[in-house]
N, C-alpha and C positions, 0 to 999 in steps of 0.2 A: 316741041316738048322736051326733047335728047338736051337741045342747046339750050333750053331752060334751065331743066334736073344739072348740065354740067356747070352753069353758073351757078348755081346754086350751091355741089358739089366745092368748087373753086374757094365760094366764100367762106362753109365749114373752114375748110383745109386751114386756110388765114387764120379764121379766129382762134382753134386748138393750138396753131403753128403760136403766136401771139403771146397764149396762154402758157404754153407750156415753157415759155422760156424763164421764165425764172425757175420754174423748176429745175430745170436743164442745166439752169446755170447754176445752180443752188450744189445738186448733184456734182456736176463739174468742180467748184468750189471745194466739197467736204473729199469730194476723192485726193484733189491735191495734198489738201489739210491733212489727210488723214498718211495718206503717202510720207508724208513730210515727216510726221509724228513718229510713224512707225521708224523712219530711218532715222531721227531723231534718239528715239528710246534705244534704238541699238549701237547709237554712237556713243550714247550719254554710259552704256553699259561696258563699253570698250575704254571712254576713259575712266572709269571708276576702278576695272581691274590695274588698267595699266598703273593708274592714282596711287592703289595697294602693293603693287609690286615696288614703284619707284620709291615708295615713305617705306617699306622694311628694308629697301637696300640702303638707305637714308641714313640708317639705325640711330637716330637721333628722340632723345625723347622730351624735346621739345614740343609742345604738340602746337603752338602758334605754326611753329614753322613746318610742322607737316601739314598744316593746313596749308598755308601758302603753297606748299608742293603739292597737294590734292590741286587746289586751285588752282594752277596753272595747267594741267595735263588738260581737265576739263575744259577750260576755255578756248585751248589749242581743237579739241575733237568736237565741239558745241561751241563755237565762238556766239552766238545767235542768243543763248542762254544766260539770264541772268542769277548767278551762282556770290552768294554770300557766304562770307565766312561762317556766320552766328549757323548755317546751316549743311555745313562740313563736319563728320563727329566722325574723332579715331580713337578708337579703344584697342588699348597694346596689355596682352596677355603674354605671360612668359609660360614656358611651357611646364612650372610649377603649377602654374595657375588651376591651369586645364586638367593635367595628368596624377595631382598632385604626386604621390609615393613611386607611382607608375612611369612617369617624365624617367626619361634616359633608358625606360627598359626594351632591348628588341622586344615587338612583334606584339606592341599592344596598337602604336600608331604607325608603325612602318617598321620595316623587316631589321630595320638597325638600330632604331630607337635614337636615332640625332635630335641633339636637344633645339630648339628654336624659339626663336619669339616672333608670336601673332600678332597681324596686324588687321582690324578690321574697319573699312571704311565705308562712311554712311553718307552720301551726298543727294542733295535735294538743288532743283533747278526750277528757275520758272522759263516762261518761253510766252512771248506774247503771239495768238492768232493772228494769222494773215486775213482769215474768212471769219471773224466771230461769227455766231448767231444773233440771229435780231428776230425783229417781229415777222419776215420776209422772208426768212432762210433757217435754215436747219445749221449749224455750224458746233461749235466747240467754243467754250468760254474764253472772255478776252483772255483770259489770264493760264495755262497749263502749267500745274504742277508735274515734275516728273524727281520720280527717288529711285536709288539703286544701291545697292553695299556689295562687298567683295571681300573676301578674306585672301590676305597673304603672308606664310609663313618665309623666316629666313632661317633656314638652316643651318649649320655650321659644325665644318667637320671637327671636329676633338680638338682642343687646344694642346700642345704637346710640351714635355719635356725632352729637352735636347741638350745632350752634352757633347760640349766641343775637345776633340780630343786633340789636342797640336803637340807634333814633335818639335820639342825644345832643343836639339843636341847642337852640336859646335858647327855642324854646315849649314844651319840655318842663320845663321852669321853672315853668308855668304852672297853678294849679293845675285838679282837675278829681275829681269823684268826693270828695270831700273832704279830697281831699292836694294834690300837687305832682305831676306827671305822673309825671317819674322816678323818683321815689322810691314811687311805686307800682309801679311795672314791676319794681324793683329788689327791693320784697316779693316778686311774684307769682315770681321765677327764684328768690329766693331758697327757694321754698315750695316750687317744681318737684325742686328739687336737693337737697331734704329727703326729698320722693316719689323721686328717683333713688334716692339713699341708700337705703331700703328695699327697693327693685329690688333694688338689689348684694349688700344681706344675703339673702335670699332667693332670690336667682338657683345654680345649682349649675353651670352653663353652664363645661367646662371642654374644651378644643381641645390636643392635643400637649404633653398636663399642665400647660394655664397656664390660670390662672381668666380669664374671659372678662366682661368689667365695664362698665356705662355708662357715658359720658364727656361733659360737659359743657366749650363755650368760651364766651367771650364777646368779642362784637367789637362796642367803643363808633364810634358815626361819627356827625360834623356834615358839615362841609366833606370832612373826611381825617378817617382812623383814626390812634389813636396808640397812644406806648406808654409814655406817665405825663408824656413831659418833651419829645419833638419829636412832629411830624406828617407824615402818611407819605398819599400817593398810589401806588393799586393798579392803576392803568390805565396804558396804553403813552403816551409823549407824541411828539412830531415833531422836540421840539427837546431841550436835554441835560441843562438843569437848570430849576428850579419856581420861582417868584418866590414873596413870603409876599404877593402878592398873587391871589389866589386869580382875579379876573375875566380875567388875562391869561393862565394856567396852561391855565382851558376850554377855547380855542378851540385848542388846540393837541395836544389829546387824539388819539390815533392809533386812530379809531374801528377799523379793519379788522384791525388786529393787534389789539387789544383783544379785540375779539369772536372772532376766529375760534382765539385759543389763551390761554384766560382763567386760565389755571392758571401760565401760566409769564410771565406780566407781570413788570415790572421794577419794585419797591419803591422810591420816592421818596421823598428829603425835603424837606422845605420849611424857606425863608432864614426860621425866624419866623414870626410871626402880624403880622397889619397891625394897625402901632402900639401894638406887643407888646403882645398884648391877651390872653391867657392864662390867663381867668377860667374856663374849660373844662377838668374834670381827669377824665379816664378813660384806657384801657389797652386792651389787645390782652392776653386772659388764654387762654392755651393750654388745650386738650383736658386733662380732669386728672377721679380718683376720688376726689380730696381735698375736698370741697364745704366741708369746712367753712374751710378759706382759702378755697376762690373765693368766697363768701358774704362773709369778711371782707375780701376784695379789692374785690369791687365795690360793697362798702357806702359807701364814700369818692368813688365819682364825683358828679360835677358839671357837668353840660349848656350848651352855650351855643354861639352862630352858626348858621348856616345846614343845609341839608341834602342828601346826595350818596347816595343810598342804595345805587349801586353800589358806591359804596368801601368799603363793609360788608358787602357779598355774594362779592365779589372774594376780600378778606381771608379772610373765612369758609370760601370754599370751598377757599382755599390751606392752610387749617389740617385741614379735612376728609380733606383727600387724606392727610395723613399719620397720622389714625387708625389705627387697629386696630380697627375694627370694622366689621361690613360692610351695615350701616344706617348712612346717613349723612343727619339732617336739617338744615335750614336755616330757620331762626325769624327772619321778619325781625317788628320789632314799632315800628310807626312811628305818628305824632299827625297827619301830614302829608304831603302831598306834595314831593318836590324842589322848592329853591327855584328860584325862576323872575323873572322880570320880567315882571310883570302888567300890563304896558302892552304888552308884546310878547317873548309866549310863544317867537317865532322868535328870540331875540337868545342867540346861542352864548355867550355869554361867562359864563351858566350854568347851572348842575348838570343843572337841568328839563330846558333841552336837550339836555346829552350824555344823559341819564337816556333820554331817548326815541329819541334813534338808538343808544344801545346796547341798548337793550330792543327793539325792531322790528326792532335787524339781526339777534338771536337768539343774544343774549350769556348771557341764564340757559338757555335747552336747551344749548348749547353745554357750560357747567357742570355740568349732569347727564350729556351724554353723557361728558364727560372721568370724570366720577366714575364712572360706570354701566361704563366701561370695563375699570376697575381689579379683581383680585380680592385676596381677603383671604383667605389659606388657601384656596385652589383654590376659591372661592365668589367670583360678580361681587357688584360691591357692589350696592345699592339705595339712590337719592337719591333725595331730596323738597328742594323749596323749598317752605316755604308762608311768608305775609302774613296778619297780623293788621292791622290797626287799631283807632285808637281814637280819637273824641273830631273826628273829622270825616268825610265823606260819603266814602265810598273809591271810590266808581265816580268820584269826581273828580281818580282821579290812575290812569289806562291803565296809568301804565306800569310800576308794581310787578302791576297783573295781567296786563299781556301779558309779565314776568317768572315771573310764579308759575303763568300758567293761570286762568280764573276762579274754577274748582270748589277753588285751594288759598289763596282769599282771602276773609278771615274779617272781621267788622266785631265789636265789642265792646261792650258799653254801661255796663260796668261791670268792676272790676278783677276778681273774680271768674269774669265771662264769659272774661277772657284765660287766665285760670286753667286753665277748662276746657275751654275750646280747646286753650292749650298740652298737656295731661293728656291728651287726646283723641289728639292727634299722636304724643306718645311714649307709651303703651298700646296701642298696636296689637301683639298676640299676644306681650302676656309671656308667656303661657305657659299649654299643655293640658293635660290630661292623657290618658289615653291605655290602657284596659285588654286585657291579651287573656290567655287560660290557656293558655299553651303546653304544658301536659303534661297 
């Protein structure tokens, strides 16, 4: 009877064993499926952000071809999915859109209120089952849909106003590096304002529906700044009018008003040059997106006399004030110090010496606060001075660093190093990016 009940026992066993295998297997089946899917939906989620990051850095507003760029990320992370264009959707908001009146103000979207343009992307995928369902099995439709969207912002740091400040005088004549001074400096802005140019293409930076764009000047100075055909003194004087004798003009300089309101000085000109000497041709080239004039503007200057480097920073910063942008830099780029009398440094009658009681009495902070003052669309501006050199010892001239600060004065050894110096200065936060999934 035991060895009956166990045969018996035995054949149960079979038949449930038998039965249950499709279940088993059915089970088996939907766990892979399902496994698959889940790592599926989280890959399919990986390239969707990734999708939105790569099309704002893109900043193209082409939307065929951000498709295309959605499209390939996807394919790459879900090669297995089948992903059509008609079912890619990118919607690009500029941060007018969103913030209207608010766009650009701190601390309504982030603590500094950088303007951006959003990019949201919406992609849909099919994926065919390994296990459909059938009459026999519990599965998942031949056919899974799967969607997902991601928002990503590009950010971008202030577009800036920069004026280049180059000493023009007679040593820059000279050659060094294996050119002529100036006409190396004149490569290096020309090369800067080539790098601008590509900023401006790529920038989406738009404020109360106006494109928001970098801007380059240029202010030549030996003695005085000009503007092609006379010359022009930026500092206050004591008396009414300027001899074209430049050593009697110095000591007559109004250090106190000069310094203490450097934006609203009185523009001077001068009777001539001594003994019409007017071998010197450069300009006063205004704030402008047009690079490729300012490039053929100041490829025609010509350096000669002495050196006043406040009257190049004066100018500069009078040209600044009236930007539109609210980064405002200041590039002085000099071979030398102010000229002086080397038998005695004390003797007022020049530049070196006004250069040192307007730079100790606090005539460049002075300049940044007037600018720092100012805002630009309910945003203060932000100024810099910095100094370059080149082609002599710069701690031998104080007074463009008690101008600039020490930490914004830079020494050069090659035209290259001005290069990337200059490129260093205006590269500061073109631009993040910036993801998050809001839904």
């Amino acid at each position: 009877m035991k060895n009956k009940s166990s045969y018996y026992q035995r054949g149960a066993a079979g038949i449930i064993y038998v039965t249950m295998i499709p279940a088993l297997f059915g089970i088996f089946a939907l766990g892979i499926e399902s496994s698959r899917y889940l790592q599926t939906h989280a890959r399919l989620g990986d390239a969707i952000e990734i999708a939105s990051l790569a099309v704002a850095a893109n900043v193209s507003k082409n939307e065929n071809d951000n498709r295309l760029l959605a499209q390939g990320f996807a394919n790459i992370y879900v090669p297995d999915g089948d992903i059509d264009l008609s079912k890619i959707s990118i919607i690009r908001k500029s941060c007018d859109d969103i913030y209207g009146n608010e766009c650009g103000q701190p601390g309504v979207y982030d603590e500094d209120g950088l303007i951006f343009t959003e990019y949201k992307v919406t992609l849909e995928s099919d994926f065919d089952s390994w296990y459909p369902k059938d009459e026999f099995a519990q599965g998942y439709d031949d056919i899974v849909k799967m969607k997902g969207n991601a928002v990503a912002r590009k950010y971008q740091g202030y577009t800036l106003d920069v004026a280049f400040v180059a000493d023009f005088s007679g040593s820059m004549k000279d050659p060094w590096n294996g050119q002529t001074k100036y006409r190396g400096v004149i490569n290096v802005i020309e090369d800067i304002t080539r790098k601008l140019e590509s900023f401006n293409e790529s920038t989406e930076q738009e404020l109360d529906g106006k494109r928001l764009l970098n801007k380059a000047a240029f202010i030549g100075y030996n003695l005085y700044t000009s503007n092609g055909s006379s010359y022009f003194s930026n500092v206050n004087y004591n008396n009414a009018s300027l001899s074209k004798k430049w050593w009697t003009n110095t000591p007559n300089i109004a250090f106190d008003s000069t310094i203490a309101n450097p934006l609203t000085t009185t523009r001077k000109s001068l009777n001539g040059r001594v003994d019409g000497d007017n071998s010197s041709y450069f300009e006063t080239v205004d704030l402008t997106d047009d690079f490729s004039s300012f490039r053929s503007t100041i490829n025609m200057f010509i350096p000669n006399h002495g050196t006043a480097s406040y009257e190049g920073i004066i100018a500069a910063a009078k040209l600044l004030e009236e930007g539109e942008n609210v980064r405002k830099l200041i590039i002085v780029l000099s071979d030398g110090e102010d000229s002086t009398n080397s038998r005695n440094p004390d003797d007022n009658r020049y530049p070196g010496y006004a250069a040192q009681q307007l730079y100790n009495g606090g005539l460049c902070s002075n300049i940044i606060a007037d600018l720092e003052a100012l805002e630009v669309d309910g945003r203060s501006v932000e100024a810099k001075i910095a100094v370059i050199g080149f082609d002599y010892n710069i701690a031998e001239n104080p007074g463009l660093q008690t101008c600039a600060g020490a930490e914004n004065v830079q020494s050069a050894n090659s035209y290259q190093e001005i290069y990337d110096n200059i490129l260093e200065l205006i590269s500061e936060e073109v631009g993040h990016l910036y993801y998050r999934n809001y839904e």
